[in-house]
C-alpha positions in Angstrom: 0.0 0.0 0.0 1.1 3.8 -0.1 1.9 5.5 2.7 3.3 9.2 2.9 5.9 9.6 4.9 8.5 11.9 6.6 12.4 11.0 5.6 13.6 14.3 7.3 12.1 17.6 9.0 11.9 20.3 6.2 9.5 22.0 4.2 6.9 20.1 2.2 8.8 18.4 -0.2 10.1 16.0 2.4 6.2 14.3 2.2 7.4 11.5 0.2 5.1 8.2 -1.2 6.6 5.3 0.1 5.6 1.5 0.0 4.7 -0.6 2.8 3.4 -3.6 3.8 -0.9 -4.1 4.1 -1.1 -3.9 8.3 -3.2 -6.7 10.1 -5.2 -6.6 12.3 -3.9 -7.4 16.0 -6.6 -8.3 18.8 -9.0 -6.0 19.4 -7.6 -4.0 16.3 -9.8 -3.5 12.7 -8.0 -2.6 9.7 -9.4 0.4 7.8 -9.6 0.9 3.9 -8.7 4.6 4.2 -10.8 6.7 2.3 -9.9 10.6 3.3 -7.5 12.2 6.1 -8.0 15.0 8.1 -4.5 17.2 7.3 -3.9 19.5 10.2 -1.7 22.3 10.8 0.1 21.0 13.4 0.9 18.2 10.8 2.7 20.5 8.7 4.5 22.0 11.9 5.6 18.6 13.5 7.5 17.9 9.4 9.4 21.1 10.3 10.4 20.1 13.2 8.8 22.4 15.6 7.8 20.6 18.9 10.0 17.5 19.0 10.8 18.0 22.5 6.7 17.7 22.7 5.8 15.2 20.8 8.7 13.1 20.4 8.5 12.6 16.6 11.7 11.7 14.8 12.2 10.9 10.9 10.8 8.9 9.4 7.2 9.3 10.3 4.2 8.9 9.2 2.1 12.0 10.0 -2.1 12.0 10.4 -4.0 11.6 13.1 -7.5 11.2 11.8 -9.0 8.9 9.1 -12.3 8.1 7.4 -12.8 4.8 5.8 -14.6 1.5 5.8 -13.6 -1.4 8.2 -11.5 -4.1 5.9 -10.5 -6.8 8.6 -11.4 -7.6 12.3 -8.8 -8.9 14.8 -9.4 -11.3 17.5 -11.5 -9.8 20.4 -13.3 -7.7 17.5 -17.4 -8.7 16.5 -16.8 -9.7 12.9 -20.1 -7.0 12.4 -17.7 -4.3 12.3 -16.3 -5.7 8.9 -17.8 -3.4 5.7 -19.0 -0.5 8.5 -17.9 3.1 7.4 -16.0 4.4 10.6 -13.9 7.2 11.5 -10.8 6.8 13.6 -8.2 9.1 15.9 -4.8 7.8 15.7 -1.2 8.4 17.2 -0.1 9.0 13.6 0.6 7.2 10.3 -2.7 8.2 8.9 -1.1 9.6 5.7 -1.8 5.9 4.5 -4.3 3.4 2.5 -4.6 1.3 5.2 -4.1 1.8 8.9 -4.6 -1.0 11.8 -6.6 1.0 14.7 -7.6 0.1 18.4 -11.6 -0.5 18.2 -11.9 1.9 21.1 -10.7 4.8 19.0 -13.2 3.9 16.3 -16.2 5.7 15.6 -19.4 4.8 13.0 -20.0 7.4 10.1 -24.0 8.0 9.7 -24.8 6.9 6.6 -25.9 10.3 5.4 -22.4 11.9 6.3 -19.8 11.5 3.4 -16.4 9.9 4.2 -14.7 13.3 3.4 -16.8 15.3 4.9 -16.7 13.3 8.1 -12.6 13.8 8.0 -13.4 17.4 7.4 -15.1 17.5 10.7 -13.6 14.4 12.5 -11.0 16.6 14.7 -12.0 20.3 14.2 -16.0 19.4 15.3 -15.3 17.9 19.4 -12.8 21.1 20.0 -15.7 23.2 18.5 -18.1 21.8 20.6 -16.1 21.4 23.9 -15.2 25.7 23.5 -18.6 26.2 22.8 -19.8 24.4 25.8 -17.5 25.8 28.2 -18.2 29.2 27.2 -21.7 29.0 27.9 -22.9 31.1 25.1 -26.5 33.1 25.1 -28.2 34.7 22.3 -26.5 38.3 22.3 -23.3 37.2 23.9 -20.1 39.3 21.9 -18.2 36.6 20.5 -14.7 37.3 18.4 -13.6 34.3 16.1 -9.3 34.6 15.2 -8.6 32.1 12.2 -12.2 32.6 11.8 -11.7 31.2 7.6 -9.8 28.0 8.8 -10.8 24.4 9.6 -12.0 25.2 14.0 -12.9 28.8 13.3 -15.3 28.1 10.7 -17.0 25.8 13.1 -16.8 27.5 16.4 -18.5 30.4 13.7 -21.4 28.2 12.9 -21.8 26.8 16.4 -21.9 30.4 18.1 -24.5 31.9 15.8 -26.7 28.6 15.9 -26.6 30.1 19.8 -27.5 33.5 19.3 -24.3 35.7 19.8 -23.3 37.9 17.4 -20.7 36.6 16.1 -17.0 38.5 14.7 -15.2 36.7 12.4 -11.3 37.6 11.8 -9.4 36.3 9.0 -6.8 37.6 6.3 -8.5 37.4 3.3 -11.9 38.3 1.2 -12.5 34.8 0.7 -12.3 33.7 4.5 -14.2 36.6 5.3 -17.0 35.5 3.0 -17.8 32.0 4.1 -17.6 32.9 7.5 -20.4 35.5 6.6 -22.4 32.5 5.0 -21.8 30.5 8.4 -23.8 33.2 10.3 -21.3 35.0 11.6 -22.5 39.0 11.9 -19.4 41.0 10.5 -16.1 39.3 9.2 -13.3 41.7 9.7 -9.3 41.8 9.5 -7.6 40.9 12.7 -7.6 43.4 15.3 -4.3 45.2 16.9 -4.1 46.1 20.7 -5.3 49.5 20.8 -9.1 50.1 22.0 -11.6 49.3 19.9 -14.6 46.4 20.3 -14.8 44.3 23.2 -16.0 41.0 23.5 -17.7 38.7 26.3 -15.7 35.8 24.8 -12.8 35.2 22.4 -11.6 32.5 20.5 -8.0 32.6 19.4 -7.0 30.2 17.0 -3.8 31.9 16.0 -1.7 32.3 19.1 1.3 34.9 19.0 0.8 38.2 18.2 -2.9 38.0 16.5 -4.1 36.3 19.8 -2.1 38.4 22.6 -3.7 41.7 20.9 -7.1 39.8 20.5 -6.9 39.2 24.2 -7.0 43.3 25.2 -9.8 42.8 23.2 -11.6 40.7 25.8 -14.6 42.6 28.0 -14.3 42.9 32.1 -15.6 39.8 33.1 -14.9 37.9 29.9 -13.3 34.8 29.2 -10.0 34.6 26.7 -9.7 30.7 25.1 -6.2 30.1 24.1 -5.5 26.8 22.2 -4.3 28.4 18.1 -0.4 27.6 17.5 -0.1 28.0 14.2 1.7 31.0 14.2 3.8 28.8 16.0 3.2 29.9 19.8 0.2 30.4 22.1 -1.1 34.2 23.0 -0.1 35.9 25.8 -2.6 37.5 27.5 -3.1 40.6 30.0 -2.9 40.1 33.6 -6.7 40.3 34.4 -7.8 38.6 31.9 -9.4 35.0 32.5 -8.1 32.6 30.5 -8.6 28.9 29.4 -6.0 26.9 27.8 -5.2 24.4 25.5 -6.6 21.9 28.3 -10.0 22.6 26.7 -9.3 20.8 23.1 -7.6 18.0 24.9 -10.1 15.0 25.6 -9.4 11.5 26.9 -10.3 8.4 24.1 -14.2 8.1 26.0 -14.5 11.8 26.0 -13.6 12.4 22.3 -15.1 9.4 20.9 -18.4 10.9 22.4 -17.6 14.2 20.8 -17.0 12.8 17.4 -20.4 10.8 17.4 -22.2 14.3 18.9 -20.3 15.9 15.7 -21.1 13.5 12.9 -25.1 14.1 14.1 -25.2 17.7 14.9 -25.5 18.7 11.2 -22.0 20.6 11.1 -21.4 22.3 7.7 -18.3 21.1 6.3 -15.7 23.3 4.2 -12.9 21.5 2.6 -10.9 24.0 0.7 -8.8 21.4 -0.5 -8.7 17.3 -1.6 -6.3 15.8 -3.2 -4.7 12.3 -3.3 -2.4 10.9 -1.0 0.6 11.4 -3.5 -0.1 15.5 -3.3 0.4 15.5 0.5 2.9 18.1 -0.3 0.7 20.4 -1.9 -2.0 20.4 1.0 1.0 21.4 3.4 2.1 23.9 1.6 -1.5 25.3 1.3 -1.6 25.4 4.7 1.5 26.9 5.3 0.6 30.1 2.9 -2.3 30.5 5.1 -4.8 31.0 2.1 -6.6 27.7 2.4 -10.6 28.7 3.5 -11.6 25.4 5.9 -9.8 22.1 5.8 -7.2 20.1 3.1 -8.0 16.7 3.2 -6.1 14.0 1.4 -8.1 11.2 -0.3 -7.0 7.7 -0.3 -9.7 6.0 -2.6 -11.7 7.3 -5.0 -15.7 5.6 -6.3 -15.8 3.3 -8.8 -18.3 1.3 -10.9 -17.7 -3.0 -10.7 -19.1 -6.0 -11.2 -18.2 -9.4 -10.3 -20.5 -11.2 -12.0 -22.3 -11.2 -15.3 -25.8 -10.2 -15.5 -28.1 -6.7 -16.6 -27.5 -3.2 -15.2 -28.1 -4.6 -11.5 -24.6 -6.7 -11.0 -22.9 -2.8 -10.8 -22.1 -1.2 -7.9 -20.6 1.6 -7.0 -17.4 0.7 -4.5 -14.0 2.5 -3.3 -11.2 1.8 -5.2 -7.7 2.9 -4.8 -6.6 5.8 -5.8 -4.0 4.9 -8.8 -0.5 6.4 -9.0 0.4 7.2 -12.3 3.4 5.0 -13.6 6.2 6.1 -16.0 5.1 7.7 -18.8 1.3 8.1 -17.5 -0.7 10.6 -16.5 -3.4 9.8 -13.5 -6.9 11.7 -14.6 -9.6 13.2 -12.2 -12.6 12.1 -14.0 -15.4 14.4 -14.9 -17.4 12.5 -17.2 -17.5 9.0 -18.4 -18.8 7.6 -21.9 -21.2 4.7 -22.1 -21.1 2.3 -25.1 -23.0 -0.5 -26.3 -19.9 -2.2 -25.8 -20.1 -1.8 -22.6 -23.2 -3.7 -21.5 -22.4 -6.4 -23.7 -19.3 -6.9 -22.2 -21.3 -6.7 -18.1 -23.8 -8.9 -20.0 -21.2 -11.8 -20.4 -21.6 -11.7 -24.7 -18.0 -10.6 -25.7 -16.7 -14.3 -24.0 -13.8 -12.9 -21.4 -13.6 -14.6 -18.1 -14.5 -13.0 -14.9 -11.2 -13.1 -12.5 -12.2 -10.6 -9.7 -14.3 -7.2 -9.6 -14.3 -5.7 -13.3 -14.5 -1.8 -14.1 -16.3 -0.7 -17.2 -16.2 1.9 -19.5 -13.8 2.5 -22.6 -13.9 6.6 -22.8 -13.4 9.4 -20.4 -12.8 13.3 -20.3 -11.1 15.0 -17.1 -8.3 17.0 -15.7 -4.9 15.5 -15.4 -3.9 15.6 -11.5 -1.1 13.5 -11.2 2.3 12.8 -13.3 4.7 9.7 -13.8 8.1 9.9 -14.1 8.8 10.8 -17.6 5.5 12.8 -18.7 5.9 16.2 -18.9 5.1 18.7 -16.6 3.3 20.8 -18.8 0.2 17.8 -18.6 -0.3 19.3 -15.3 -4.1 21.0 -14.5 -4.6 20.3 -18.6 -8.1 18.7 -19.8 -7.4 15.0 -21.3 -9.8 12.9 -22.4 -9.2 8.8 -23.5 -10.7 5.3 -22.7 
């Protein structure tokens, strides 16, 4: 299977696809299918480097934390029910992967109605959400500020406070941020605040940390409460003496308490954004998105891709519509995000058994296809890149 892993702390381009061996299932362990990954920012900060002394993460690694798929295998200790069930699952790491062996108590059932990638959208970002919003006890009218209001948490904690009736102030860099926050509820979307007077707010929500949060915390009304947990700038806020704080304590959950969370998220009708979602091989590419702070909601990397088989001859009921594997493209190939597909009278005869091949395993269909190229092999040229193909 792929896997995408770390060789060396650097920028992005150290996110290399590597080979490795399917994982079994140990007891009391299922095997996922991965279908999407949540890709967080602290994933792009651990392949730097930053916070080794934390975390303890030495190369190589596998980064990823959260995954979406459907349950492959079932290890001893596990109800064989579980096989075929769409889950979600909160690892240690090595999610950046097509497969991953996880502890059934860290496993979660998707809701039917909930797509795989939008439930890896939501998978980490929705419990924090929720566990801020609870603890700051919000009322309708309550003066809410949002920092990192256009990323992955903000967005969420924006939807969740005006589903409670504050009014709501969203702060991000950039139009587009600003905009979906707007079309989350939030009241006015404005450009991050600096420390002199101005606005003040019954609660504030840093997602930042470092300079945006520490002047969004003189921000914060007598009697107010300042929530401290954003690093991406790389450290938390800093906040006025005076001025009551909660930390990072309040996004950190033991396994019962965020496998509760999780299943509150997947059914409180959350509104996903995923600004970006793109196969396992373009891990780079969602870091670096990240990392110029332009992305509006979440990247998420996708694993496997739907596909119509059959596995047995018959009319138009033998297909089904399945995840497949993601290909990588080999040397001299291009790999195709497909738009539309052509159907054939060739096609059914073949399904229908007529044309005489043998049936060795589940069987795509379809000769023709128009899409945009998304992935290269060695030897095709670059210039193929984002270009409309079309082919069989």
């Amino acid at each position: 299977m792929d896997i995408v892993r770390v060789d060396e702390f650097g920028g992005p381009e150290v996110l290399r696809v590597r080979q490795a061996d399917d994982p079994v299932a140990g007891p009391g362990q299922v095997v996922i299918g991965v279908a999407a990954v949540d890709v967080m920012s602290l994933d792009a900060q651990l392949r730097t480097g930053w916070g080794k002394e934390w975390f303890g993460h030495r190369p190589p690694f596998v980064p990823g934390t959260g995954v979406t798929g459907t349950v492959l295998t079932t290890g001893d200790g596990v109800d064989a029910s579980w096989a075929g069930r769409r889950v979600a699952a909160l690892l240690p790491g090595g999610g950046y992967a097509g497969q991953v062996a996880a502890p059934l108590e860290s496993v979660v059932p998707v809701p039917d109605d909930v797509p795989l990638v939008d439930a890896a959208a939501l998978l980490q970002v929705g419990p924090a959400a929720l566990s801020l919003v609870d603890a700051a006890g919000l009322a309708p009218g309550t003066r809410v500020l949002v920092t990192g209001a256009g990323g992955g948490l903000g967005l969420v904690l924006v939807e969740l406070a005006a589903r409670a009736g504050a009014h709501v102030t969203a702060a991000a860099r950039g139009a587009a941020k600003r905009a979906r926050a707007l079309e989350l509820g939030a009241a006015e979307a404005i450009g991050y605040l600096d420390g002199d007077g101005g606005p003040r707010f019954d609660v504030v929500f840093d997602g930042v940390g470092g300079p945006v949060g520490s002047a969004a915390s003189k921000h914060v009304a007598p009697g107010g409460v300042f929530f401290a947990y954003g690093v991406p700038s790389g450290s938390f806020a800093e906040a006025d003496d005076g001025v009551k704080v909660v930390g990072i304590e309040q996004v950190q959950f033991t396994p019962e308490e965020l496998g509760r969370l999780v299943a509150r998220t997947f059914g409180a009708g959350l509104t996903p954004t995923v600004g970006l979602a793109v196969p396992l091989d373009r891990a780079a590419e969602a870091h670096a998105a990240l990392e110029a702070r332009e992305l509006v909601g979440k990247a998420v990397l996708l694993a496997t891709s739907r596909a119509v088989r059959y596995t047995e001859y018959g009319d138009a009921g033998v297909l089904r519509v399945v995840g497949a594997p993601i290909p990588r493209p080999g040397p001299g190939q291009v790999r195709v995000r497909v738009r539309a597909a052509g159907v054939n009278a060739i096609d059914w005869k073949l399904r229908a058994g007529l044309m005489g091949t043998p049936l060795t395993g589940p069987t795509g269909t379809g000769l023709e296809m128009a899409g945009v190229v998304d992935g290269l092999g060695k030897g095709s040229p670059g210039s193929c890149r984002a270009t409309r193909s079309s082919g069989g």
